[in-house]
C-alpha positions, -999 to +999 in steps of 0.1 A: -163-032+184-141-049+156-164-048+121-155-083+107-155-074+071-142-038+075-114-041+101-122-011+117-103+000+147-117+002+180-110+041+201-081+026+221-061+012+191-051+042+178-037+074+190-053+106+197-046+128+170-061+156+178-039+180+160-040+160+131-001+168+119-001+135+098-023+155+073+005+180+064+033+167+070+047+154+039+028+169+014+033+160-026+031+187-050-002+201-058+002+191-096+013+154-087-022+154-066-039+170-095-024+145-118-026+112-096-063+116-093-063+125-126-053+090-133-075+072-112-103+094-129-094+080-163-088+048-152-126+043-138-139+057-169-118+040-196-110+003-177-135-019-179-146-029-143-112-018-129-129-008-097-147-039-099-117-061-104-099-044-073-129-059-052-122-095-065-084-090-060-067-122-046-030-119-029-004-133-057+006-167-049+045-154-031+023-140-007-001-164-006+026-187+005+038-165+035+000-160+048-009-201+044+004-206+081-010-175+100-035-178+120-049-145+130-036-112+119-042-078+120-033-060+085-022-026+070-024-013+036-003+017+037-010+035+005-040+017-008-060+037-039-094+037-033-099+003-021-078-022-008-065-051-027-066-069-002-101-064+010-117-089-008-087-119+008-096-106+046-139-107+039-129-143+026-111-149+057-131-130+083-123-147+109-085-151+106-078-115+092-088-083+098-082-050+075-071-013+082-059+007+050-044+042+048-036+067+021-027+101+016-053+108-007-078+086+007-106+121+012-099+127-027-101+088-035-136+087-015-155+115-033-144+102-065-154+067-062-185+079-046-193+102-080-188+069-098-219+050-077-192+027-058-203+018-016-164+008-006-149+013+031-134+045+039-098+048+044-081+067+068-057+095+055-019+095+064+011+094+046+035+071+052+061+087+068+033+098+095+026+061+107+041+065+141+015+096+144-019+076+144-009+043+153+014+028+183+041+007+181+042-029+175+000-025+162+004-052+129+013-084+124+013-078+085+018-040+066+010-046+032+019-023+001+012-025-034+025-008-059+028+027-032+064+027-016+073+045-049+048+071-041+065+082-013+084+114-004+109+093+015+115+058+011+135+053+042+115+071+066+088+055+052+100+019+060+113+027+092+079+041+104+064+008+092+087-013+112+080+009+142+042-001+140+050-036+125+052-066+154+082-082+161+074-115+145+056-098+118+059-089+079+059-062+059+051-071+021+058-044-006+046-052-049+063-023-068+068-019-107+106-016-115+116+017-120+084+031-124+094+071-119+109+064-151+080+044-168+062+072-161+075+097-170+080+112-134+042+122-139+017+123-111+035+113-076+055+080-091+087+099-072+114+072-070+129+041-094+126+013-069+142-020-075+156-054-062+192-057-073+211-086-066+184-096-032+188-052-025+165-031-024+172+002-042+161+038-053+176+049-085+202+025-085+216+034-046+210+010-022+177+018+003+192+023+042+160+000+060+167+006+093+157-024+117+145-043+084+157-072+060+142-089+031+135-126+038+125-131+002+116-118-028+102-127-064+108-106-101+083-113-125+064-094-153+025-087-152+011-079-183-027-069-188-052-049-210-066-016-216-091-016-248-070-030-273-036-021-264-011-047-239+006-031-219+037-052-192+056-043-164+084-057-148+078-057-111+093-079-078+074-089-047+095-090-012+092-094+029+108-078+048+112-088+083+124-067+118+162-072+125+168-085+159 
């Protein structure tokens, strides 16, 4: 039975994994785990309410824009932390929306949120480029990824998996920080420079091959925001992409 506020899948919508491959697959280096959770660690204990202000997340208004006029969907969050940003959107909208989210380090992600007193839905771990492994084809109407595809061992395989489970009709939505490998300091698993040069998407200045993808449309803008006393700003974009026919 569908959970309303958690999106939980029923037995039959997902494949029997029995050997579980999408664990190993595409492993990061053990330092870039260390230091990725390391981060998160920090950033519970030092942000004020940055847990908190994950739950009361609201999509941006590009995407709002592109999710005004469906009526019923069925989302993925493929890569999302500890909790979902969009978790908070689909309990609004209960009965139009329902939620699955994935990450790689989702086991890691539990235990530490769960140390710090918070009672959020489990995720399901799998990387990216295992999709195809856990769910069949053609599962979402919407895959939704913030600030993850640069997280990824490969960018490309990583798309293309999420068009394999993405519905014909439906979208993929990716928020990334601009070259953030770079920002960085290639530190924890920020692997790639992703950005949106002249409508294209690309990965240290070379143009991303996006099999069976296009963008449909994108926005570039700069989020700013706080951290004790010190202001920090990104530049990021926001793009769909939709299935080629």
């Amino acid at each position: 039975m569908f959970n309303k506020f958690l999106g939980v899948f029923k037995k039959d919508d997902r494949k029997d994994c029995t050997k579980e491959s999408h664990l190993h697959t595409h492993l990061h280096t053990d330092k870039a785990v260390t230091s990725e959770i390391s981060s998160l660690r920090w950033a519970i204990e030092n942000e004020s309410q940055f847990i908190d202000n994950i739950l009361n997340a609201y999509p941006t208004v590009f995407l709002m824009k592109h999710l005004e006029n469906v009526r019923l969907a069925h989302i993925l969050d493929v890569g999302s932390g500890p909790v979902s940003y969009m978790l908070n959107f689909v309990r609004r909208n209960s009965g139009r929306f329902k939620l699955t989210s994935v990450d790689a380090l989702a086991e890691n992600y539990a235990e530490l949120i769960k140390q710090h007193g918070y009672d959020v839905p489990r995720n399901m771990t799998c990387y990216a480029e295992d999709l195809d492994t856990i769910f069949h084809p053609k599962t979402f109407d919407i895959i939704f990824s913030s600030n993850s595809i640069d997280h990824t061992v490969d960018v490309t395989e990583s798309l293309h998996k999420m068009a394999v489970i993405l519905k014909d009709d439906g979208f993929i939505y990716v928020l990334c920080n601009i070259n953030e490998k770079d920002r960085q300091g290639g530190e924890g698993m920020h692997s790639h420079n992703i950005n949106l040069i002249n409508g294209c998407l690309t990965d240290d200045g070379k143009p991303v091959y996006m099999p069976y993808l296009k963008i449909s449309d994108f926005h570039i803008f700069t989020q700013s925001w706080t951290v004790g006393e010190k202001v920090f700003e990104a530049p990021r974009f926001e793009v769909i992409l939709r299935k080629t026919s």
